[in-house]
C-alpha positions in Angstrom: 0.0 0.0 0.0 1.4 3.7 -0.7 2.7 6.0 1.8 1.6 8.8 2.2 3.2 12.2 3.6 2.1 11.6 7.1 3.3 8.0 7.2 6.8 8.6 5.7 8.5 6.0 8.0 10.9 8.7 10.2 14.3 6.1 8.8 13.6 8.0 5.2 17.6 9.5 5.8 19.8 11.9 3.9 22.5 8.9 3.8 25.4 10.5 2.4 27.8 7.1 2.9 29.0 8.9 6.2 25.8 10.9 8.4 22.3 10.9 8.3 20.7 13.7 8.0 17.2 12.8 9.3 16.8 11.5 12.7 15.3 7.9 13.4 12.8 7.1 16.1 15.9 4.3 17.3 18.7 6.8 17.4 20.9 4.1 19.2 20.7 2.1 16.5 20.8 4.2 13.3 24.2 5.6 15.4 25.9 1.9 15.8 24.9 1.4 11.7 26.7 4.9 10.7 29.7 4.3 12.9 30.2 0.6 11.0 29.7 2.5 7.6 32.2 4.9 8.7 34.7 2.4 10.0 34.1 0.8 6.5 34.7 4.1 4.3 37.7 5.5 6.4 40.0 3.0 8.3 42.4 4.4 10.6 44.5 2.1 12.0 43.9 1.9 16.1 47.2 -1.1 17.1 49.5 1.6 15.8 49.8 5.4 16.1 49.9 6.4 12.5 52.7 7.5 10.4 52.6 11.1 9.3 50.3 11.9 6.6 48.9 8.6 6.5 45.6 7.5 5.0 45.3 4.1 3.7 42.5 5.6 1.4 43.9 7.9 -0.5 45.9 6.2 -2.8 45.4 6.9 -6.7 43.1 5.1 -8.3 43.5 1.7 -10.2 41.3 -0.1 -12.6 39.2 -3.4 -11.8 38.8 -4.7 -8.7 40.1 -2.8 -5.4 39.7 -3.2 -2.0 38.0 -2.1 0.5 40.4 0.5 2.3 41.1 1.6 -1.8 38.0 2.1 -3.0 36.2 5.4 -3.7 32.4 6.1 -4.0 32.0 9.5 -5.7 29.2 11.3 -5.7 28.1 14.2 -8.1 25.3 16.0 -9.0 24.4 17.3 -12.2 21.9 20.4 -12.3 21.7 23.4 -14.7 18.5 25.3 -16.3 16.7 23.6 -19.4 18.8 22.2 -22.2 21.9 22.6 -20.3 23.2 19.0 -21.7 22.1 17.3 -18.2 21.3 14.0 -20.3 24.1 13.8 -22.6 26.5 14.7 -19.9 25.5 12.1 -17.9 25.9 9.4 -21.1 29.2 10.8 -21.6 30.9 10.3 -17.7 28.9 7.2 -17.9 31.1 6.2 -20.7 34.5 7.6 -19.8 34.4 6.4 -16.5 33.5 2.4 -17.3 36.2 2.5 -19.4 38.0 3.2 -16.3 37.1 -0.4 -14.4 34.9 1.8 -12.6 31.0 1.0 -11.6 28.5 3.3 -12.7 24.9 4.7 -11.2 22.7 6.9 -13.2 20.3 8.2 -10.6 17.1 9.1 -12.7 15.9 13.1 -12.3 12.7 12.2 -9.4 10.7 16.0 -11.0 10.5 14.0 -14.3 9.2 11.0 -12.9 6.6 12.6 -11.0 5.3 15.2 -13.7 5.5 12.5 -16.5 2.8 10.6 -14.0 0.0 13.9 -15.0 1.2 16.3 -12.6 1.0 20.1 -13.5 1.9 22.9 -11.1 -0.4 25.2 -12.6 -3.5 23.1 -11.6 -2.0 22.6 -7.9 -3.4 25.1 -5.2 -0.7 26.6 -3.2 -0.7 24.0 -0.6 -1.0 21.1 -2.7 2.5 22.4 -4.3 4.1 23.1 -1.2 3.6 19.8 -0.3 4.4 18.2 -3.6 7.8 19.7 -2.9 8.4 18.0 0.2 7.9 14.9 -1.2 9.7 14.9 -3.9 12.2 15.9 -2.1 11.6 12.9 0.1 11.2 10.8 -2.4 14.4 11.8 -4.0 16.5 10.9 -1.0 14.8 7.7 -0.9 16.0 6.9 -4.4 19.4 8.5 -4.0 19.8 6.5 -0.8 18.9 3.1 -3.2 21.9 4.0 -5.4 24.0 5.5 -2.5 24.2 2.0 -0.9 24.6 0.2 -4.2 27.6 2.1 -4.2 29.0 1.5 -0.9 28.3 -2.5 -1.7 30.1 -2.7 -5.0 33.8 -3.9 -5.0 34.9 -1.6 -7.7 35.2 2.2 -7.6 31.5 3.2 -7.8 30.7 6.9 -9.3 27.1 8.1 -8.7 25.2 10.9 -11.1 22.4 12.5 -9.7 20.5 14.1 -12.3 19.6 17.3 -10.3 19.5 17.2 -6.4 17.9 18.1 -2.9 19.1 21.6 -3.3 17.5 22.2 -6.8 14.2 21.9 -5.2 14.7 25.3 -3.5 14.5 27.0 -6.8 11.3 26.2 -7.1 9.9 27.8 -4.1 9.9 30.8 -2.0 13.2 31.5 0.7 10.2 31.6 3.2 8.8 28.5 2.3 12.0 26.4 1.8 13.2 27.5 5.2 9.6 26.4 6.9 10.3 23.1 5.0 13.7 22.5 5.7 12.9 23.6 9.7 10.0 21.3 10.0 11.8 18.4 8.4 14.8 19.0 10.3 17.2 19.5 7.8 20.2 21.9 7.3 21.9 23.1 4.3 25.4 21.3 5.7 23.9 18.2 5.4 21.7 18.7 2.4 24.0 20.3 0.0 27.7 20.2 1.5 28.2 16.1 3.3 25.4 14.5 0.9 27.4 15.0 -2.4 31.0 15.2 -3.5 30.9 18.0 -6.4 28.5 19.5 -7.8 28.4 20.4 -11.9 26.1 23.3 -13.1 25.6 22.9 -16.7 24.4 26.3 -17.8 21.3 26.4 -20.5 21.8 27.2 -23.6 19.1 29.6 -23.1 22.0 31.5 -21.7 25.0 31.8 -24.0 23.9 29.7 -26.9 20.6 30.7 -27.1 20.8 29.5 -31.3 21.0 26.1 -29.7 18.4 26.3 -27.4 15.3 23.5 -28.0 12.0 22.2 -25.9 11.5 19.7 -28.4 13.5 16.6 -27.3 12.4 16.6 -23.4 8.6 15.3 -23.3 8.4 17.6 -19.5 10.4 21.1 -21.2 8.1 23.7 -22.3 9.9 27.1 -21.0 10.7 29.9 -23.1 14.4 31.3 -23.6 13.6 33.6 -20.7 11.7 31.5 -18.3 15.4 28.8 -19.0 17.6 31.7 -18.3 15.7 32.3 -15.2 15.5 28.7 -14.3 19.2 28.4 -14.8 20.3 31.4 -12.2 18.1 30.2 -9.7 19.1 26.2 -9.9 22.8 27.6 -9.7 22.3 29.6 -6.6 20.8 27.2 -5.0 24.3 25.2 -5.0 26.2 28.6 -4.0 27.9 27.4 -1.0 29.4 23.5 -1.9 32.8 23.5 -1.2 32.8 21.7 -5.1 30.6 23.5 -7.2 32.0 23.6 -10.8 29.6 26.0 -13.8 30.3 24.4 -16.8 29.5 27.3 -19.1 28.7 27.7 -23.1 32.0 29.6 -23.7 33.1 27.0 -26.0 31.1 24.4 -28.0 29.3 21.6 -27.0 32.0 19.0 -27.4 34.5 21.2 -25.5 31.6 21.9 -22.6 31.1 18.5 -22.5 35.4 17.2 -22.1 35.3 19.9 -19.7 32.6 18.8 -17.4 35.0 15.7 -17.4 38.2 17.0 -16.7 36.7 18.8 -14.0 35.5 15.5 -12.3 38.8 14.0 -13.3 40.7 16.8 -11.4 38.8 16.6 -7.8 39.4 12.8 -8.3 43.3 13.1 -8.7 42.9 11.1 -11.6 45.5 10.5 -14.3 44.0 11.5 -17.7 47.5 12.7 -19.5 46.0 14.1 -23.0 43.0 12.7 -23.6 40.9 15.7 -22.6 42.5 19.6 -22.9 42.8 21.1 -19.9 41.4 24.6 -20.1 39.7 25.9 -16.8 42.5 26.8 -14.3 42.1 28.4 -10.6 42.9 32.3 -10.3 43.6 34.1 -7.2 43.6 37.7 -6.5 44.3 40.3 -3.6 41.5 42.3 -2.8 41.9 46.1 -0.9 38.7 46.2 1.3 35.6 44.4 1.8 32.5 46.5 0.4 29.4 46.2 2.3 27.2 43.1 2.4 24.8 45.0 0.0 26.9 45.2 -2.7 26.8 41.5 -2.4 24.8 39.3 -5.2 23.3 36.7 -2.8 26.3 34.7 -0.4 26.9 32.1 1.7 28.9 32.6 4.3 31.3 29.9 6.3 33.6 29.8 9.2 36.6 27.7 7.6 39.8 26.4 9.8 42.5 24.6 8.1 45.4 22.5 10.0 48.7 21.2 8.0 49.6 18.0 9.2 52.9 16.2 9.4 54.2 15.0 6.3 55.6 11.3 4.8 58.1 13.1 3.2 59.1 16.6 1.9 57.2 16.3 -1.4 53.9 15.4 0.3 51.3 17.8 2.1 48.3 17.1 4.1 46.2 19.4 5.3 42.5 18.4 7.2 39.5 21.6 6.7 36.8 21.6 9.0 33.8 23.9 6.9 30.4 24.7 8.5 27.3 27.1 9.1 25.6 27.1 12.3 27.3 24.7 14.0 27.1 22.2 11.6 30.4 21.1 9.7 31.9 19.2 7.0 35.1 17.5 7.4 37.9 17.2 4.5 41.7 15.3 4.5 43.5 16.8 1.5 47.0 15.1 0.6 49.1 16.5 -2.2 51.7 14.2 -4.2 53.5 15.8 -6.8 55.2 14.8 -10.1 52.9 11.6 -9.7 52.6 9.7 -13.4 54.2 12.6 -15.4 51.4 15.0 -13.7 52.4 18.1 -12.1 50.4 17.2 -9.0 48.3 14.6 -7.4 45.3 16.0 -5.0 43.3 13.5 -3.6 40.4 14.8 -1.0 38.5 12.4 1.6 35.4 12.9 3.4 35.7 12.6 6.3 33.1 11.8 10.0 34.0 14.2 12.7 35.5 10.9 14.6 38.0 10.3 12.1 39.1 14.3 11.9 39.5 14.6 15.8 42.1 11.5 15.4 44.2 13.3 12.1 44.2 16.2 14.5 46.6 14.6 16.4 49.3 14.8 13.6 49.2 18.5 13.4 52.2 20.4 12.2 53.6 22.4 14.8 55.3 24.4 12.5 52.4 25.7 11.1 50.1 28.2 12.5 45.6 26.5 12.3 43.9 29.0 9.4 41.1 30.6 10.0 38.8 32.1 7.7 35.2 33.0 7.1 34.5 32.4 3.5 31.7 34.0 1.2 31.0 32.0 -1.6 28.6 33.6 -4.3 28.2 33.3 -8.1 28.0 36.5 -10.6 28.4 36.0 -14.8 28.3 32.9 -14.3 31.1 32.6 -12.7 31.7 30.9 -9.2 34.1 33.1 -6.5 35.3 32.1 -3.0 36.3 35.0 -1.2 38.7 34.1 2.0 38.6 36.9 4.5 41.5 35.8 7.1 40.8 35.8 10.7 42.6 35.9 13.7 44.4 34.1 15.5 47.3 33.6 13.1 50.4 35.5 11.8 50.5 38.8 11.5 51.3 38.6 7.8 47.5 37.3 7.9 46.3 40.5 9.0 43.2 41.9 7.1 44.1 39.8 4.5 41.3 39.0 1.7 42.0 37.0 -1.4 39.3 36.1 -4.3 39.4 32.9 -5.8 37.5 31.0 -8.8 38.0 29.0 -11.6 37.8 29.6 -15.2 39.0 28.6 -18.8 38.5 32.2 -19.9 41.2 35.1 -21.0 41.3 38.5 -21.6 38.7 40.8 -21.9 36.1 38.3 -21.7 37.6 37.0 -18.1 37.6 40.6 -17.2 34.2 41.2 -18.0 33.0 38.5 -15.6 34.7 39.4 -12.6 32.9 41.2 -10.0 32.9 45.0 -10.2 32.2 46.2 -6.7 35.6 44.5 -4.9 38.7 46.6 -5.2 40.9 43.9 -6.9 44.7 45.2 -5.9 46.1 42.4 -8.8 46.5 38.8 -9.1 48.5 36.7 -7.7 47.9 33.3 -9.1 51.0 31.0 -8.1 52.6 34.2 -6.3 54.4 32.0 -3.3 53.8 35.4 -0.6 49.9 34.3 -1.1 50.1 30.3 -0.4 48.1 29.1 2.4 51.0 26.9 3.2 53.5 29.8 3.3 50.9 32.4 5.2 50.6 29.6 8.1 54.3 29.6 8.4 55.3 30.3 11.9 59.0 31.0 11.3 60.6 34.0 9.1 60.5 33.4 5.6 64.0 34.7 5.1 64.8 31.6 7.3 62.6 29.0 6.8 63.6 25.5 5.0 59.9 25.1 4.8 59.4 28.0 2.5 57.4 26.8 -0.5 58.7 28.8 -3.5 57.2 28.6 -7.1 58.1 29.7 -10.7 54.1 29.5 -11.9 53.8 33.3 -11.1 54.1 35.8 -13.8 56.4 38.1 -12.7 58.6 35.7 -10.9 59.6 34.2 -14.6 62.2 37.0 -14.9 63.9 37.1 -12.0 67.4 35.1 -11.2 66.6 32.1 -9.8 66.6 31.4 -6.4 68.5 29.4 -4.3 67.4 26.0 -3.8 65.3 25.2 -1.2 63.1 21.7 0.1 60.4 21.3 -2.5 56.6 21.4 -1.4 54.0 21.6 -4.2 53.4 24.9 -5.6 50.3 27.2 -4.6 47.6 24.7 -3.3 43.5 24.8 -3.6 42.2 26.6 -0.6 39.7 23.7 -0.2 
């Protein structure tokens, strides 16, 4: 017999492989079933104290088989406004990826299967919608959850598309409504948009940017105009403002470029080897900003309280750093570990998820000789174009002082990069690879002049003209401010 709304069973959870995001009426048991999941996902070796930098499950990945402690279940969501190239971009990663040795889900877009049963919004009443929302939102963590578990179970590296996600219902709706929802259902955007998935790939309509290209006639549930898409399109993407891994795949180039894009952006958050079989384009910028403008100047933000330790090393070309990233006292967990010059590339980055358990024990191998980051970061999305801006906090060096640097990524040049970057910061100049601007350096506790830590770079412009310096232990150049 269906369910109904009511009778939703309260173990309907927001499993993201690691924490639920929905309490259960046995919360002793749902708590002994996520800590064995967990102990499954991240071991960390309690007969030993563990070597520096160690985690078992961050080794590069192979093809076929791999074990347990290898294994890697990647989750992604693709979203984006009408005739963005959802479908074909799912057909595509499916494809590149199996080639791989690895396993994977296509997790059907729940919307479509509801409003291909006879549903139309214009002949709901205000209520009815409201509630139709909630359950498709319920029912699409139900489904998720189906495929989430698949993943967890397989003996291969498992990658899971979602074909939209929880967040993309809040596009839909009113801010007053979504936040009545997401109160009375307990739910918090930590959970929902930052633990549940690994990345998240906006692939913008063509209704904005290749509007020649743009067509209703292939999708049996499409009827928006070009305007209604480009709408539809900001609001999906800013209802993902905030992931830690949100990636706007944009119509800059053609089709078949947007699409080997989209790939190579998955491929780089993996730390997989793809040498030249997709062209690397989008790279990440970083630039020194004067003074922060007021909060109205602001398109709409998120805003995050961000601490980073740097943890002992395995050697002097590795780095591992741990980022704990949250909102209201609720927080997401990351192990980042660096390998350079692996398999001819110029850098390895391979990033964990990780449960609050398993960052308290990493904590442990903190580097003394680094200060703990602190940051609050305001993520926010303007021409299409995503920006993390790090506003440094104290405690920490005093070189970290009113410091504010801008980040994004983007495989635009020029003029046209110019035109896309936000107007109302005072941009002092960019310092992309510049080695005074490294998180790695900036944590420093001893003098620069003196330290053997010191990591310096030739990727910044400016320093491709100057005599070389003296040589110095290696660490990888500039890292991602996760």
């Amino acid at each position: 017999m269906a369910t109904t709304a009511n009778q939703l069973p309260p173990a309907v959870t927001l499993l993201n492989g690691q924490q639920s995001m929905m309490a259960t009426s046995n919360g002793q048991e749902q708590q002994q079933q996520q800590e064995k999941e967990q102990e499954q996902q991240v071991v960390i070796s309690k007969s030993t104290s563990p070597k520096p930098g160690a985690m078992p499950s961050l080794k590069l990945i192979k093809m076929g088989s791999v074990s347990q402690k290898e294994k890697r279940v990647y989750k992604i969501v693709l979203t984006g406004g009408p005739c963005g190239g959802k479908t074909t971009g799912q057909s595509r990663l499916c494809t590149f990826f199996e080639n791989l040795g690895w396993k994977v889900f296509r997790v059907p877009e729940t919307a479509t299967v509801l409003l291909s049963g006879g549903v139309k919004f214009s002949d709901l009443t205000e209520k009815e919608a409201y509630k139709f929302q909630e359950n498709l939102i319920r029912t699409m963590v139900q489904i998720e959850n189906t495929y989430f578990e698949l993943g967890n179970s397989s003996t291969r590296n498992c990658l899971i598309i979602c074909d939209r996600g929880v967040m993309d219902a809040s596009a839909y709706i009113s801010k007053d409504k979504w936040e009545k929802m997401m109160a009375g259902n307990k739910w918090n955007p930590v959970e929902m948009r930052d633990n549940r998935y690994n990345q998240i790939l906006h692939l913008v309509s063509a209704a904005n940017g290749a509007e020649d290209f743009y067509s209703t006639e292939d999708h049996a549930c499409r009827s928006e105009g070009v305007d209604l898409a480009r709408e539809l399109d900001y609001k999906s993407a800013a209802a993902w403002v905030g992931h830690p891994y949100f990636d706007v795949i944009d119509n800059s180039t053609n089709f078949e470029a947007k699409m080997n894009r989209m790939i190579e952006s998955v491929c780089q958050k993996l730390g997989i080897d793809i040498g030249d079989r997709l062209q690397a384009t989008s790279r990440k910028l970083k630039y020194l900003v004067a003074a922060l403008p007021a909060d109205s100047e602001f398109p709409p933000f998120q805003d995050f309280e961000v601490v980073h330790h740097y943890l002992q090393s395995a050697g002097p070309k590795v780095q591992a750093r741990l980022r704990k990233r949250g909102q209201k006292n609720h927080w997401s967990y990351i192990h980042t570990q660096r390998r350079p010059n692996v398999h001819g590339q110029t850098r390895i980055e391979v990033k964990t998820q990780l449960t609050h358990r398993d960052y308290m024990n990493l904590l442990a191998q903190r580097d003394d000789a680094h200060f703990t980051i602190y940051k609050k970061r305001r993520c926010f999305l303007i021409n299409n174009q995503y920006f993390q801006l790090d506003i440094y906090k104290e405690p920490g060096h005093p070189r970290c002082k009113g410091l504010v640097l801008l980040e994004t990524y983007s495989s635009l040049t020029g003029d046209a990069l110019k035109n896309c970057m936000p107007k109302f910061l005072n941009i002092v100049k960019e310092v992309t690879g510049d080695p005074d601007y490294s998180m790695f350096n900036l944590s420093l506790k001893e003098d620069w002049s003196i330290s053997k830590k010191f990591c310096r770079t030739a990727t910044h412009g400016k320093q491709d003209q100057q005599p070389p310096l003296p040589p110095k232990q290696y660490h990888p150049y500039d890292e991602n401010s996760d």
